[in-house]
C-alpha positions as CSV (number, residue, x, y, z in Angstrom):
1,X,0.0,0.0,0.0
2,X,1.6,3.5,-1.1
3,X,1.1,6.7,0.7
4,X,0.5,9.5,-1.4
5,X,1.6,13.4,-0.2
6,X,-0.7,15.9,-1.2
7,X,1.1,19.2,-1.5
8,X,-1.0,22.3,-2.0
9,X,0.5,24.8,-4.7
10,X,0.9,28.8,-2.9
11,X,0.0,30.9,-5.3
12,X,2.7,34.3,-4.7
13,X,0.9,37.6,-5.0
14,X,2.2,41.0,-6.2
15,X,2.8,43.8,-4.2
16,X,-0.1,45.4,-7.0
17,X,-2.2,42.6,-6.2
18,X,-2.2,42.7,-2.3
19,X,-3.2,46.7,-3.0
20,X,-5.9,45.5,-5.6
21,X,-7.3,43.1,-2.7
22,X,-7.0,46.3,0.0
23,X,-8.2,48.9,-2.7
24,X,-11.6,46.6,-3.6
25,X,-12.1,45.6,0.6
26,X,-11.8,49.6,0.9
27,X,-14.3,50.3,-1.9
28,X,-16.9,47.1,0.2
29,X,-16.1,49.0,3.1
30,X,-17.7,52.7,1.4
31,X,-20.1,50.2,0.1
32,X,-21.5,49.4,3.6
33,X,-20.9,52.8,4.6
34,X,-23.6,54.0,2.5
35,X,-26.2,51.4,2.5
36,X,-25.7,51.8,6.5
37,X,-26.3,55.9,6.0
38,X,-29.3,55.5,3.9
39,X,-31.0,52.7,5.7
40,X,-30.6,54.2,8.8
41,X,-33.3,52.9,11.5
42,X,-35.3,51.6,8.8
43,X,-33.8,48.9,8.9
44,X,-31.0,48.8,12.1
45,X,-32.7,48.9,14.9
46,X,-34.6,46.6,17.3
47,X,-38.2,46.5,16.1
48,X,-37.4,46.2,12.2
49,X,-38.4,43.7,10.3
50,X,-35.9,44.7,7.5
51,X,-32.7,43.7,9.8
52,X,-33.5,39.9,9.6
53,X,-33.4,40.1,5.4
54,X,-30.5,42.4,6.0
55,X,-28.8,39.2,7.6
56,X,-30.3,36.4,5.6
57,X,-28.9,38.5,2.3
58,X,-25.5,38.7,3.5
59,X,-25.4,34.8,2.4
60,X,-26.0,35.4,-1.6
61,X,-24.3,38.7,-1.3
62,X,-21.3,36.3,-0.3
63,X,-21.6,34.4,-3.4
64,X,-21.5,37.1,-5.6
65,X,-19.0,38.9,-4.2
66,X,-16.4,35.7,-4.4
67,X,-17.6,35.2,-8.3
68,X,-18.0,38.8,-9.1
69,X,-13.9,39.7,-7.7
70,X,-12.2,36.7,-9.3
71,X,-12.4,38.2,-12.8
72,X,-11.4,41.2,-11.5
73,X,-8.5,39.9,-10.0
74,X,-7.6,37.8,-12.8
75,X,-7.0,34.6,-10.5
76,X,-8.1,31.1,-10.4
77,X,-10.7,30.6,-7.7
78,X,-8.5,28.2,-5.9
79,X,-6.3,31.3,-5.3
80,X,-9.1,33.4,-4.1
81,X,-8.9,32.8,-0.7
82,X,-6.1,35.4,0.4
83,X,-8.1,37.7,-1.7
84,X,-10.8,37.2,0.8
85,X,-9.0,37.7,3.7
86,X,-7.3,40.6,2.7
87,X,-10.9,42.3,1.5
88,X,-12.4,41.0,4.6
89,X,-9.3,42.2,7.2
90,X,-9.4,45.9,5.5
91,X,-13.0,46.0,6.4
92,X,-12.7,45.1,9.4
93,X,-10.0,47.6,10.4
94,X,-12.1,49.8,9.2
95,X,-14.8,49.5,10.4
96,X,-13.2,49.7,13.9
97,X,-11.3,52.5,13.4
98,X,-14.8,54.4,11.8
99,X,-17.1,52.8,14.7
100,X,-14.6,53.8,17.3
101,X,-13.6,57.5,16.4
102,X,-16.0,58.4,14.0
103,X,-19.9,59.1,13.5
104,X,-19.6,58.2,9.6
105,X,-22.5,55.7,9.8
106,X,-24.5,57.4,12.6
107,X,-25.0,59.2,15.7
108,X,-27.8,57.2,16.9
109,X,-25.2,54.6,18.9
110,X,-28.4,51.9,18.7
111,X,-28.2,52.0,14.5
112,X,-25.0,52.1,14.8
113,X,-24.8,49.2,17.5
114,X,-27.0,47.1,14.7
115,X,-25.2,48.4,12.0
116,X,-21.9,46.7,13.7
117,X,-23.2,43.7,14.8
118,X,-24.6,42.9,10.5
119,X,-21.3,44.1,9.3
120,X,-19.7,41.8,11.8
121,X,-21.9,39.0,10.5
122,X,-21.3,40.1,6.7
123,X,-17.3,39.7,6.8
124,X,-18.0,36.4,8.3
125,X,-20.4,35.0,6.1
126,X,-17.9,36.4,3.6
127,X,-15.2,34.0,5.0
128,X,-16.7,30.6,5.0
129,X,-19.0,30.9,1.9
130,X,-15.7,32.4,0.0
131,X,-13.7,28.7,2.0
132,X,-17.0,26.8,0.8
133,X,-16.6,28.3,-3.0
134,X,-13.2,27.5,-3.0
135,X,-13.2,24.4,-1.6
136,X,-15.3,22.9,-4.1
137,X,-13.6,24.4,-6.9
């Protein structure tokens, strides 16, 4: 019986892709910005009935965002992961940095309490579908 060694191939990115990746997470990042500024307490805050679709569309929003970037980035999708994380990782960073010193999405801290915790739920949605994508490519 033979043992066979699965190696994994690591893709090396540029320094002019890693600022594509951060560039496109900054441009998700304004995305969310505005959708936060003109949903407002429409849709975060406590008694909306918009905040659970706001959750449940962070799954296909996932999807597309994986599919829609690749092209963009001009990789395989097996090398999309990194991508990801970069994309995701800027977003995060900013979003603490905006949440923290900032009133960019709101003064209202409960909007902006709801607006965290679906942007906190986005990037990690955005993680595992992205693995899940990948994975089965």
């Amino acid at each position: 019986m033979s043992q066979q060694v699965m190696t994994a191939e690591r893709t090396e990115y540029t320094t002019g892709q890693y600022a594509l990746f951060a560039i496109t997470g900054f441009v998700i990042w304004v995305l969310g910005v505005v959708i936060v500024r003109l949903a407002g307490s429409s849709v975060f805050s406590a008694d909306s009935i918009l905040l659970p679709v706001f959750f449940s569309l962070s799954i296909p929003i996932a999807f597309v965002n994986t599919y829609a970037t690749r092209p963009i980035f001009r990789l395989q999708m097996r090398e999309m992961l990194v991508p990801v994380l970069v994309m995701v990782f800027i977003t995060l960073m900013l979003d603490g940095l905006a949440i923290s010193f900032t009133d960019i999405y709101s003064t209202d801290g409960d909007i902006v309490r709801y607006a965290g915790g679906w942007l906190l739920w986005s990037f990690g949605v955005q993680v595992v579908v992205s693995m899940w994508i990948i994975r089965q490519s």
